[in-house]
C-alpha angles and dihedrals in degrees: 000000000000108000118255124202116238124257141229096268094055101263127087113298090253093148110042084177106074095221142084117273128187122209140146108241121184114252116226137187126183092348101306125101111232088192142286117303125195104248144179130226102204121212089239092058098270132140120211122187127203104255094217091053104042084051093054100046081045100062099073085055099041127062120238093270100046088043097052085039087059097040081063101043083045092041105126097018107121075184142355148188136223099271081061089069102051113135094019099105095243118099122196135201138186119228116191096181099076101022086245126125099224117212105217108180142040122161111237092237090061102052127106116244113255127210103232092196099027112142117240107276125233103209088065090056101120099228115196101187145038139209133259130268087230132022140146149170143196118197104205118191135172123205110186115182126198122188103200129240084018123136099231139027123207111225125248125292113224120209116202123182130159143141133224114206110182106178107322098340134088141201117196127179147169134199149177136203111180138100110325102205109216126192087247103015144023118216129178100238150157120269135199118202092168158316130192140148114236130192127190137200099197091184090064095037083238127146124192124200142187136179113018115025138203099194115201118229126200126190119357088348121129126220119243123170110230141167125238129056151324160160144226130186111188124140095215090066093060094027106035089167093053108149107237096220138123120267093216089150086221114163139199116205119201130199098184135029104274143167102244116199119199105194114192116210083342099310113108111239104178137018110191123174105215141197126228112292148076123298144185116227091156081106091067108142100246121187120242108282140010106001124184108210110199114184125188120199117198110178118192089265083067082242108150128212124182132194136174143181141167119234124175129215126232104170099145088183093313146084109271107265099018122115129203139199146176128198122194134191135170149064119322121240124224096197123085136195078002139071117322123249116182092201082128121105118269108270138177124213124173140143145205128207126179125189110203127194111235097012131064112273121247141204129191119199124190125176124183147177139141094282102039141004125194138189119208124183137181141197136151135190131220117220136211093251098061089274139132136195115205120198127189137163152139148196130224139218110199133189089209108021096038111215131356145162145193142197145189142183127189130185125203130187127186118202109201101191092175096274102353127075150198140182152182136199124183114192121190126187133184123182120190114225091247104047105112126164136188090291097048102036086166103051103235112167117169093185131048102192141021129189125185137168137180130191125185128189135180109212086183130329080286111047123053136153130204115203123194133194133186142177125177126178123213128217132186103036092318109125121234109260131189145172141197141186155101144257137200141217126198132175110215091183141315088312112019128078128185109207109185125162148162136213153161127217138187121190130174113286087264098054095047106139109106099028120137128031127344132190116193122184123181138181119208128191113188108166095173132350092277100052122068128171123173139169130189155159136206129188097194090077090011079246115171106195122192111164134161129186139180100185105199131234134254088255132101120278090009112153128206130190148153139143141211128222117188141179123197114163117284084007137094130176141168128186129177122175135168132190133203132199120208134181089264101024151017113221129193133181127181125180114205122198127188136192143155091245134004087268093055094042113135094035079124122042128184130169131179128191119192124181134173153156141185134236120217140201132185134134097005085305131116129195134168121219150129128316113303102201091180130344127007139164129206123229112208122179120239115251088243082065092064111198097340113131129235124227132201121189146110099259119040103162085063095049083244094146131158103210141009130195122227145127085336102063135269129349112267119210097188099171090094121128129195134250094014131108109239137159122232122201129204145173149175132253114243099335129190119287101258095013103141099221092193130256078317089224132058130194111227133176105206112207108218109316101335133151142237144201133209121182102194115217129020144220090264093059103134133097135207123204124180147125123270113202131167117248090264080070093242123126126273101226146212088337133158130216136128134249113241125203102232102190103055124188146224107278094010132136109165113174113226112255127218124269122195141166130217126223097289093037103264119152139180123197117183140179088060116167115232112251100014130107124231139203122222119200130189126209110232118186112327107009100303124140102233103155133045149147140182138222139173118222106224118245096242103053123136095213113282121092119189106196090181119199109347117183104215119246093048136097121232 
């Protein structure tokens, strides 16, 4: 702490003013602000802090038992001081320096346990809005193709997707209207993909569903469309940033302030100098498979402590201990990539995994319908050497192939080098000829046995190869294929990369093209994440490859192109293509041409235009904008605003904006996903000198595909600046007070709002209602009210009120 000299009542000079001055001050403890406190400067250089206040920001810092200790010896206190909390373990200090009550001291037996490797919480998140009861959209595009110098041209096909939330439940669509090709006929129809209604329970990571569904398989299962109802039940879907680590609930305790060092399989991952307490490291990121933790203690007397333990890794896919499972109910469809017809028999698919913490994980499939049932199950193993084995099959009942199995087995190996990393998986697959599923009734396997492996090393953080092995085994008159080789990556430097490989293929005599040796080389430039530039050549298909591509951004006027030339033989073809995004409507065209060699090339010419937009609901507004593939909200001006435009973007300094609101309609921000936490900005255009805009950002959470609306600006959108001095003429301050609505109206209940001057006595109060008169008091010693004025803010007003010089005590 800075040194403060000492006053004339005997304590630091923490108040020059000789007065008492009211303030709110953040409170801090080891660096870290645990939130604002009301607080009082005393004329005798005290500081007194409201008791209700200092208990809640402590909770976080105490365990259950200090902090209930300090509620009693603080029972009865409206506010205290530091000498109230002597022999409670907890020590206090005033910096002026930087305006913060600084909490010094907290006994280590007091404080609450902390979770060095926790993940960020949700639930702390500090969300500012929520959605609307009711919302919808409906994207809407048109793609039109025309193949010059043709006879015909097919008419436009029309996409349509949306979805409709009212309260807790969605309906989401999709539909098509376009050329329907037949085996004998074409016709321009109408087109279902799907349409279903869908409720979550986000608390229990659950999703419902009814109408068309998209089961999820899992194992041996096969995948069938069907129509009814289901369930799934899967954490990622509601948590996509879960933290993949084992919940062992293992603690340090430290006496004395110490480095403590946690080394993983013996490389140091993380150095962290602690305070005295008690703290949680059992959420410590661990590989899959066998890990040795290693942790060193130093404390400040240069005294070690060492401690060590194995732990082993299951995720399966999933957090340790987590389980997840899908049910599945309805007709079968035989259609499949068109419109669904549920004129299948009616089936049932579902699964069940369970990762457990110090046994290997399971999962347990069944399908089942009229004409086959199959029973599918899972496990792996994790071995000592940072291995894993992973075993799944199943066996089968049909009504046409009779029974049936199938196996596989797959090995992975992670390789931690201290910063660098292999690995190599080995996957191995046998069919019977009789397994069938909901997918293959009839049991129809064309290959027995499948063998693939993979290895991947990392020479540097430059140099790294990939090699690939397969084996599949034909059956029923499909001869056996394979194919073998290796590829390398190397960074030439931040943009370039150099691919080069080498393999050898074998494939049944009719399929014969491809077979025998291959050599690729490629050159890539990727100066940022938009930019690509690639070219590349492969002897297997005699295929010469030059692309470039610049994808947009989700912000208005932003423009995309590329384009690919390739050679392949007796082939030529060249394709560019750019897209735009406006305010109302992303646009794209790509022109295709096609010839046998570079000097016939556009003896076949195709080009193709698609544009659409989206139209959006949510809190009684509308806006049109561009495609909302989840979440989105809808900024609106105030009418106070007249004709300025809103904004909503990520970069406001640099007019990158997403959406704009206008003569259309609101502005749509359709970048929102759900079930994760984000923050939206906004602004207006040219406001009003002194119109308070608001925070000009808000935190939401969206729920799936919901909508919100933000109405920018307010009724109390004017501001009042000005100077407060006593009679003598000098300046009144560093005060407190609060700003009073004098004219109240019927069915209103406004809160005072705070009033305060700096050091010359100049003040700000904001959030002023047009036409009303206000009334603004000061707090004198102990709490009286010894200095006020009133103003009245003019009707007409655009926003901004100088007040000038006022002399306390008098009406103006």
């Amino acid at each position: 702490m800075p040194q403060v000299p000492m006053g004339a009542h005997g304590r630091p000079d923490i108040n020059p003013y000789e007065r008492d001055i009211d303030m709110t001050v953040p409170l801090t403890f080891m660096g870290r602000s645990l939130g604002d406190i009301p607080m009082r400067l005393t004329a005798d250089d005290r500081f007194l802090l409201d008791a209700t206040a200092f208990l809640r920001l402590m909770e976080p810092i105490l365990n259950a038992d200090a902090h209930a200790q300090l509620a009693g010896h603080l029972k009865g206190l409206s506010d205290f001081g530091p000498e109230n909390l002597e022999q409670t373990g907890v020590g206090l200090t005033y910096d002026p320096s930087t305006l913060a009550v600084v909490v010094v001291e907290v006994s280590p037996d007091q404080r609450a346990v902390q979770d060095l490797f926790a993940p960020p919480r949700e639930d702390l998140d500090d969300i500012t809005l929520q959605p609307s009861g009711f919302s919808a959209y409906l994207n809407l595009s048109a793609v039109e193709t025309y193949v010059w110098n043709s006879e015909s041209t097919d008419p436009p096909t029309l996409d349509f997707d949306g979805a409709v939330r009212f309260g807790k439940v969605v309906f989401e669509g999709a539909a098509q209207l376009g050329q329907s090709f037949g085996l004998t006929d074409s016709s321009y129809k109408f087109t279902r993909n799907y349409a279903r209604l869908v409720y979550d329970q986000p608390g229990s990571y659950r999703r419902f569903f009814v109408g068309d569904l998209d089961p999820e398989i899992r194992g041996q299962q096969a995948y069938v469309q069907m129509g009814g109802i289901g369930v799934l039940r899967q954490q990622r879907r509601f948590n996509t940033f879960r933290s993949a680590v084992l919940q062992a609930n293992r603690q340090l305790v430290l006496q004395r302030e110490s480095t403590v060092r946690f080394l993983r399989n013996g490389a140091l991952y993380r150095e962290i100098r602690l305070q005295p307490g008690r703290y949680d490291f059992g959420s410590l990121p661990l590989l899959a498979g066998s890990n040795d933790i290693a942790i060193q203690v130093t404390d400040n007397s240069g005294a070690t402590q060492n401690l060590a333990y194995q732990q082993y890794l299951d995720p399966i896919d999933l957090d340790p201990g987590d389980y997840e499972y899908g049910a599945f109910l309805g007709s079968t469809s035989r259609t499949f990539g068109s419109q669904p017809e549920y004129g299948g028999p009616v089936a049932f698919t579902g699964f069940f995994r369970k990762a457990f913490l110090n046994r290997p994980a399971i999962g347990v499939g069944l399908q089942v319908s009229k004409d086959v049932q199959t029973v599918t199950g899972q496990t792996q193993f994790v071995l000592g050497n940072a291995g894993r084995v992973l075993l799944d099959g199943g066996v089968s009942n049909g009504k046409i192939a009779g029974q049936g199995f199938a196996l596989g087995l797959s090995y992975e190996h992670y390789f931690d080098r201290e910063g660098l990393s292999d690995s190599f998986t080995l996957r191995t697959d046998y069919l019977s000829p009789k397994f069938a599923t909901l997918g293959n009734i009839e049991g129809i396997n064309s290959t027995s046995l499948s063998v693939s492996a993979q290895f991947t090393h990392q020479f540097d953080l430059r140099f790294m190869t990939t090699s690939t092995a397969s084996y599949l085994k034909g059956r029923s008159g499909l001869g056996d294929s394979y194919r073998i080789g290796t590829t390398a990556y190397y960074r030439l430097d931040r943009r370039w990369t150099v691919r080069a490989g080498v393999d050898y293929a074998r494939y049944p005599s009719n399929l014969s093209r491809g077979t025998g040796f291959s050599v690729m080389i490629g050159l890539v430039f990727q100066p940022d994440y938009r930019r690509r530039a690639e070219a590349r050549y492969e002897s297997r298909n005699n295929l010469a490859e030059v692309s470039y591509n610049q994808s947009g951004l989700n912000q208005l006027n932003s423009v995309g192109f590329g384009g690919i030339m390739t050679r392949q033989d007796d082939n030529v073809v060249g394709q560019g293509y750019a897209t735009y995004a406006a305010n109302t409507f992303e646009a794209s065209v790509s022109h295709a041409a096609y010839g046998a060699d570079f000097s016939d090339l556009g003896a076949v010419n195709a080009t193709s235009v698609r544009v659409g937009t989206t139209l959006a609901f949510a809190g009684g507004m509308f806006g049109v904008g561009r495609r909302i593939n989840d979440s989105f909200m809808l900024l609106k001006p105030h009418k106070n605003l007249g004709k300025r435009s809103v904004v909503a973007g990520q970069s406001l300094a640099q007019n990158d904006y997403i959406g704009k609101s206008g003569a259309l309609g609101a502005a749509v921000n359709n970048a929102l996903a759900s079930y994760s936490a984000q923050t939206v900005q906004y602004d207006v255009e040219d406001p009003p000198a002194g119109y308070d805009t608001g925070p000009g950002v808000v935190r939401v959470r969206p729920p799936y595909k919901s909508g919100y609306a933000l109405r920018v600006g307010t009724d109390a959108f004017a501001s009042a600046i000005g100077t407060l001095v006593s009679k003598p003429g000098k300046p009144v301050s560093l005060i407190g007070g609060r700003v009073t609505l004098l004219d109240v109206k019927d069915n209103e209940n406004p809160e005072p709002q705070p009033f305060f001057t700096n050091s010359v006595g100049r003040f700000a109060i904001s959030n002023l209602l047009p036409g009303r008169r206000y009334l603004v008091e000061t707090y004198g010693a102990a709490g009286t009210i010894d200095r006020s004025f009133e103003f009245t803010v003019p009707a007409d007003t655009d926003g901004l009120l100088d007040l000038g010089t006022l002399q306390s005590g008098l009406k103006n």
